[in-house]
C-alpha positions in Angstrom: 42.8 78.2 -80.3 46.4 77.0 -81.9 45.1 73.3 -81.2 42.0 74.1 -82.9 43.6 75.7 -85.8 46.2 72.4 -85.7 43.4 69.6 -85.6 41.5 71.6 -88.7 44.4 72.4 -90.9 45.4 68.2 -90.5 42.1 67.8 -91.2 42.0 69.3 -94.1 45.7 68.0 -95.3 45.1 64.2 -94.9 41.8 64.5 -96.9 43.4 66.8 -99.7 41.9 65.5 -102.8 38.1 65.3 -101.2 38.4 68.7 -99.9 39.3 70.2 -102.7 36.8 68.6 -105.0 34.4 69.4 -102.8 35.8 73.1 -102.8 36.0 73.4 -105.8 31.8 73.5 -106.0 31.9 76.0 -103.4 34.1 78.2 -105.3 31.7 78.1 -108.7 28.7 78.5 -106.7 30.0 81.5 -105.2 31.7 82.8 -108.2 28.0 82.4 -110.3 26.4 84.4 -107.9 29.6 87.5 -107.7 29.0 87.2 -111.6 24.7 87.4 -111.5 24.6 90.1 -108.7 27.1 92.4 -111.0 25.2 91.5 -113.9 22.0 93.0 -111.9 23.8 95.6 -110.3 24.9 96.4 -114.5 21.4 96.4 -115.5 20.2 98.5 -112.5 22.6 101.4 -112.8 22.2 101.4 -116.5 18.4 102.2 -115.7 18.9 104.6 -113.1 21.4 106.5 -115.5 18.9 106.6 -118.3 15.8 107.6 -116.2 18.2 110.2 -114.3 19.0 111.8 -117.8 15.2 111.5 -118.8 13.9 113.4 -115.7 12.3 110.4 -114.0 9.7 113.0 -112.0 7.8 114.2 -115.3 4.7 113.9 -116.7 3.4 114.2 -120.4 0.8 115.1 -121.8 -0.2 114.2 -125.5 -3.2 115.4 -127.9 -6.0 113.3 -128.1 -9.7 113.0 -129.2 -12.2 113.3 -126.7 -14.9 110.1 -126.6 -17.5 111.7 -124.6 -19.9 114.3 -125.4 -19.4 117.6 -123.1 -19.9 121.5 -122.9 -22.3 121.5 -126.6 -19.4 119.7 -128.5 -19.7 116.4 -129.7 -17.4 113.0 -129.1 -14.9 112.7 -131.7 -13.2 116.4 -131.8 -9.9 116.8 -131.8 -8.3 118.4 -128.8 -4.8 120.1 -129.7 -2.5 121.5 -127.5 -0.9 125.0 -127.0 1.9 126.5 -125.7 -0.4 128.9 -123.7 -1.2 126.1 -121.9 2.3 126.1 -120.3 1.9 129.1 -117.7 -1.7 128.1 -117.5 -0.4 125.0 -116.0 2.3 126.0 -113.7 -0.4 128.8 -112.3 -2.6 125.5 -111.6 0.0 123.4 -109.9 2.4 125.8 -107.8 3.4 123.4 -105.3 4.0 120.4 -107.5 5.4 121.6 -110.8 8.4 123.4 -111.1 8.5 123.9 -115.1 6.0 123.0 -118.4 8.3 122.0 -121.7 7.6 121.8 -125.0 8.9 121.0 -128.3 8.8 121.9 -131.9 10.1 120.9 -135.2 11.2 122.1 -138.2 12.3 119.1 -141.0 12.4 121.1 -144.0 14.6 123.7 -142.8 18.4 123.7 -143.6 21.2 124.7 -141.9 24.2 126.1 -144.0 27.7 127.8 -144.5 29.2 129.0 -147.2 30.8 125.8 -148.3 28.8 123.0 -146.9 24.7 122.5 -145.4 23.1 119.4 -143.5 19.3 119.0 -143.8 18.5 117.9 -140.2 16.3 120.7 -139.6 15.4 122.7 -136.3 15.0 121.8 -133.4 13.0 123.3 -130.8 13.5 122.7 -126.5 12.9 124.2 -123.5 16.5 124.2 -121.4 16.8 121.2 -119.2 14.3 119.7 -121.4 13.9 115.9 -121.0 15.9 115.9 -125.3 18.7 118.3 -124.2 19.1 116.4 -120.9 20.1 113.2 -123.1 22.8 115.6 -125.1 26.4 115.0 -123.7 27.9 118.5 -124.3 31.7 118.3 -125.7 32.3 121.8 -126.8 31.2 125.2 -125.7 27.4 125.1 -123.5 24.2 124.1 -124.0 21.1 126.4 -124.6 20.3 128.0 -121.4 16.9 130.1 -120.0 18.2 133.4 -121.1 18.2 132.1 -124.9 14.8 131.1 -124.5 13.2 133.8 -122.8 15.2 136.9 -125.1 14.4 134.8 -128.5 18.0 134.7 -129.3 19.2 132.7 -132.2 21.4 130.3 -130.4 22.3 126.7 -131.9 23.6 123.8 -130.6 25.1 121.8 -133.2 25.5 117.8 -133.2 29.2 116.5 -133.1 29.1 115.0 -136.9 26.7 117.9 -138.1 29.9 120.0 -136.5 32.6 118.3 -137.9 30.9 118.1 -141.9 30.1 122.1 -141.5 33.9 123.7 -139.7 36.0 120.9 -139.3 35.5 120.1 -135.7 33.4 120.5 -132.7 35.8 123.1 -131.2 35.9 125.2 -134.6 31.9 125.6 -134.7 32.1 127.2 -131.3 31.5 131.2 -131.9 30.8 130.7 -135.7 27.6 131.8 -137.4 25.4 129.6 -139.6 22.1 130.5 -141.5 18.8 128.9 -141.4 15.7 129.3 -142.4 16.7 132.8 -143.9 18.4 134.0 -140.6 21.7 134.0 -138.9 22.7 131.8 -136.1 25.1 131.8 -133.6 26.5 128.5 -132.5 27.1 128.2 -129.1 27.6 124.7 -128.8 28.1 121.0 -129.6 26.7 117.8 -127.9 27.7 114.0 -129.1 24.9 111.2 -129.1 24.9 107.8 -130.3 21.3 108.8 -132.6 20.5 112.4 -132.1 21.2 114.9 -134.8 19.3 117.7 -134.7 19.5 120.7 -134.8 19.1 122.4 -131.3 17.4 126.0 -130.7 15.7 127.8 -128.1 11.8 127.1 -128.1 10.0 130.5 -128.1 12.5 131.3 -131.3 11.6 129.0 -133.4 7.6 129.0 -132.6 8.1 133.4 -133.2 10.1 132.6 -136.5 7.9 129.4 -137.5 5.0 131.8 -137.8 3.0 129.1 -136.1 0.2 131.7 -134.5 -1.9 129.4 -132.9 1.0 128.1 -131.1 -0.2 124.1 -131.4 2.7 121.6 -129.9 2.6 118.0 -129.9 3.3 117.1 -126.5 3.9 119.1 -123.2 6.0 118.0 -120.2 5.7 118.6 -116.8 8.6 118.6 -114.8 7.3 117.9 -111.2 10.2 117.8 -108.6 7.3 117.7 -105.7 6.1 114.2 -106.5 7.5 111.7 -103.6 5.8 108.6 -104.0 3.6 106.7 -106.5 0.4 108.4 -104.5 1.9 111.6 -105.4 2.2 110.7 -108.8 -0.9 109.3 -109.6 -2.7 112.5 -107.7 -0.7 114.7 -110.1 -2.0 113.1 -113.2 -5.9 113.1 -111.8 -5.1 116.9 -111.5 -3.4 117.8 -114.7 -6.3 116.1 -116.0 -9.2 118.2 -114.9 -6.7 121.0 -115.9 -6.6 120.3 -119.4 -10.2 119.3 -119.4 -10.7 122.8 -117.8 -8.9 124.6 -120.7 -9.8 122.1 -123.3 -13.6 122.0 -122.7 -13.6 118.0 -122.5 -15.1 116.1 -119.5 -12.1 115.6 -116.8 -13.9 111.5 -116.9 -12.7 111.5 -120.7 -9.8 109.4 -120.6 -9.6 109.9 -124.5 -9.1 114.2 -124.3 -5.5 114.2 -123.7 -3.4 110.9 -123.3 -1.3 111.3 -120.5 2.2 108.8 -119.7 3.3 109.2 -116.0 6.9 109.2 -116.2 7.3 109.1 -112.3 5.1 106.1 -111.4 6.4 103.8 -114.5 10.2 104.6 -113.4 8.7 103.6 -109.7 7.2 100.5 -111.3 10.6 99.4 -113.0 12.5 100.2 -109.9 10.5 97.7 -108.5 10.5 95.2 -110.7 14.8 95.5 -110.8 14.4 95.3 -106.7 12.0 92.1 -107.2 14.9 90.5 -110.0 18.0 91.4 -107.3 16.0 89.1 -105.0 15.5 86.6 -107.6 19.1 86.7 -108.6 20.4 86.2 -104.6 18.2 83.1 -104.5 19.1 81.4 -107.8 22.3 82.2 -106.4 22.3 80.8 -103.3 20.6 78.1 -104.4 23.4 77.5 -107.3 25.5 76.9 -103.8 23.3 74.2 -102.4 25.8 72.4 -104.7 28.5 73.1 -103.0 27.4 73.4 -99.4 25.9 70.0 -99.6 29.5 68.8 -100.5 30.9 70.4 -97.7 28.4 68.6 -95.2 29.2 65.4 -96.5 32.3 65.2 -96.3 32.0 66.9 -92.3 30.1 63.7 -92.1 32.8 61.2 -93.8 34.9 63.4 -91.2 33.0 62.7 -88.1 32.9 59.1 -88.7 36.6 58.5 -89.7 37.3 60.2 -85.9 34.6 58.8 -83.8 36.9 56.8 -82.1 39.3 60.7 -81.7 35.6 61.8 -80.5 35.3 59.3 -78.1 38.4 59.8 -76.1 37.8 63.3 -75.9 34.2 62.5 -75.1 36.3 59.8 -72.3 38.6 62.5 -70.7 36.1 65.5 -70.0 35.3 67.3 -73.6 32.2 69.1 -73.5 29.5 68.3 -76.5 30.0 72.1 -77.4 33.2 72.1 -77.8 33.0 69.1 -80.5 30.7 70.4 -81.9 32.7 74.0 -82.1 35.5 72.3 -83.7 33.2 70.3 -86.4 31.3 73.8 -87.3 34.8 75.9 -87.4 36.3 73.2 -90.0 32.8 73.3 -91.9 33.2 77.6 -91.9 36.6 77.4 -92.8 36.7 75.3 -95.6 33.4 77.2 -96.6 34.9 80.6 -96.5 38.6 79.6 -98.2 37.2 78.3 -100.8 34.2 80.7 -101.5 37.0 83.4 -101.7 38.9 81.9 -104.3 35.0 82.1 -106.3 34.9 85.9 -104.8 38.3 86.8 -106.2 37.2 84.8 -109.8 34.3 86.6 -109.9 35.3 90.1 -109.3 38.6 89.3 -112.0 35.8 88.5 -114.6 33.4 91.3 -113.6 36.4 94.1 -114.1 37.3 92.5 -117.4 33.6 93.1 -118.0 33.4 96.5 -117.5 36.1 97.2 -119.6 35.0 95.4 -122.7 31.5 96.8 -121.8 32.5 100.8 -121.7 34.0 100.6 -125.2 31.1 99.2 -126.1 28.0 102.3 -126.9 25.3 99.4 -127.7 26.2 97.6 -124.6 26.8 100.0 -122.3 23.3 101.2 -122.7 21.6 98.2 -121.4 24.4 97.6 -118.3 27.1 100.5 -117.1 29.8 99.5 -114.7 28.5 95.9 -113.3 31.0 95.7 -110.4 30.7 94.7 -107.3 31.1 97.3 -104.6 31.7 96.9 -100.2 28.0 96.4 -99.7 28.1 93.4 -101.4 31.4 91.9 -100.5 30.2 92.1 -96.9 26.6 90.4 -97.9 28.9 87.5 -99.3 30.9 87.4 -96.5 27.8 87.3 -94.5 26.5 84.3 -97.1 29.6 82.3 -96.7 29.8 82.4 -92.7 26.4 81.3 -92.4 26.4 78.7 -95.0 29.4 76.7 -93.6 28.1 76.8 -90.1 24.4 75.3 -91.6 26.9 72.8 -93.9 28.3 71.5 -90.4 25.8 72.2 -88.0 24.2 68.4 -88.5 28.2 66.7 -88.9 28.3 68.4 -85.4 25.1 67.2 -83.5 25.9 63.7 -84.7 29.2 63.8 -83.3 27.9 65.6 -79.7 25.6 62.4 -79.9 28.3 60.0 -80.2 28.6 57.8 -77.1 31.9 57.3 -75.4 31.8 53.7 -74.3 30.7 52.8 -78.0 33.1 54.8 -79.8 36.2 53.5 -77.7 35.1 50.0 -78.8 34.4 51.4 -82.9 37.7 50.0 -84.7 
């Protein structure tokens, strides 16, 4: 082993410049592909964050206009939705959906203290709605199930809606603010990059809207039991009929209620980022053709400056395997010393990344922490092993083909 070790260290030493030129491509092709995995590594956590705080398993379901003719009404009517459709719903789909959320708005309404008002209007959600989710809470809580289902006036106040009406987010904690005629009690403030409404419990607002027919917009379906995309689209075929059940509109009329499957496009996307982490391990690899091709020509330059070493050997009793052994070693070794020095670059510049990319809100939403973890430091490892023993697997064959009478005579 020491003589090995000895015979590839001189080897590498008495062809300094050559090897590391031809290191040097090594280390960029392995340093592009650190910095493209991390970059798709960025992208993919940024979209599982997002879908995570958008409830990825939900369905929802949207007002339409029917474009069939069914049960004596004509094509063309307007079907609206209700929030007596909610229970309706759950009662339909026990073992699939867990809870039915609405929304409702009010623009016009203001929200006031003594000294100051902002004019975002109300705000209407179910708790653990698919908009509060997306709220990052900074002071006091967020509406909870008991608001909703005892109609109490809670609020949850915006950071910058916070700070114009008390001061700060931790002073509008516990105070009272009126809207729409009524007192409020604010119980809490979130921060988003966009969002500043209002917040307050659903069944409040539809009892003080005086909206007696109880039409909503859009209902979602929060549906924990969905597994798979067959689950999914099984779901959507059901809540289908459903509405067409409560609606009066044939279940075959696609135009009743529109419907967006949540579940199978986050499936679909998932997919899609799998499909692009392949395609960014093969331009990678392929980015270190480059370099591996350098390595195996120079194992070749190598071969047949020593065929006269290889020939003695060859002379006194060395087995084609073991020349061969020490031509692939040298090939992995330079390989691997080299494609560490493009590991180490790569995982500098990807930390430096992150960084820059966490003070940055714009950023950050399209890639979140794009390092690179174990998992793939072993999958390198695993790249660079096999790729130097493929550089000098043909170097080595050539030199276990080298005859011993001719290469004693080769000058």
């Amino acid at each position: 082993m020491l003589d090995l070790i000895n015979e590839i260290r001189q080897t590498l030493t008495n062809n300094r410049l050559r090897t590391i030129l031809t290191g040097i491509s090594v280390a960029w092709g392995i340093f592009m592909l650190i910095i493209l995995v991390s970059m798709s590594r960025g992208v993919f956590n940024a979209f599982e964050s997002q879908m995570s705080s958008s409830t990825s398993a939900t369905i929802e379901i949207y007002s339409g206009t029917t474009t069939m003719a069914h049960g004596g009404f004509k094509e063309g009517r307007r079907v609206r939705l209700n929030a007596r459709d909610i229970p309706e719903i759950v009662a339909a789909h026990p073992d699939m959906v867990d809870e039915v959320h609405s929304t409702l708005s009010v623009d016009t309404a203001k929200v006031e203290t003594p000294t100051d008002y902002t004019s975002q209007g109300l705000y209407g959600a179910f708790p653990g709605s698919r908009d509060l989710n997306r709220c990052k809470i900074i002071a006091g809580r967020t509406l909870n199930h008991a608001d909703n289902s005892e109609k109490r006036r809670s609020l949850l106040l915006e950071k910058r809606n916070a700070e114009l009406l008390f001061g700060s987010a931790d002073n509008a904690v516990g105070q009272t603010v009126k809207s729409m005629g009524l007192a409020w009690n604010v119980v809490g403030v979130f921060q988003h990059d966009w969002d500043r409404d209002n917040y307050v419990p659903f069944n409040t607002l539809m009892q003080i809207a005086n909206n007696g027919d109880g039409y909503v917009w859009r209902l979602s379906v929060l549906a924990p039991g969905m597994k798979d995309e067959e689950d999914g689209k099984k779901l959507e075929q059901d809540l289908r009929a459903t509405m067409a059940r409560l609606k009066n509109f044939s279940p075959d009329d696609s135009g009743g209620v529109w419907i967006y499957n949540r579940f199978t496009s986050y499936l679909s996307s998932r997919a899609g980022l799998g499909y692009l982490d392949i395609a960014i391990w093969v331009i990678g690899i392929l980015t270190m053709l480059s370099g591996i091709i350098g390595v195996s020509n120079i194992m070749f330059v190598s071969v047949r400056e020593r065929t006269h070493e290889i020939g003695i050997r060859r002379a006194i009793g060395a087995k084609p395997r073991s020349i061969m052994g020490q031509v692939v070693a040298e090939s992995v070794v330079i390989t691997t010393l080299f494609g560490y020095i493009g590991v180490v670059m790569g995982m500098a510049l990807t930390e430096v990344a992150t960084k820059l990319i966490e003070g940055n809100a714009t950023i950050g939403q399209a890639i979140q922490n794009p390092t690179v973890d174990l998992s793939i430091a072993v999958k390198v490892t695993v790249v660079l092993i096999i790729s130097g023993a493929l550089a000098g697997l043909a170097p080595a064959i050539k030199a276990t083909k080298v005859k011993p009478v001719e290469a004693l005579r080769d000058e």
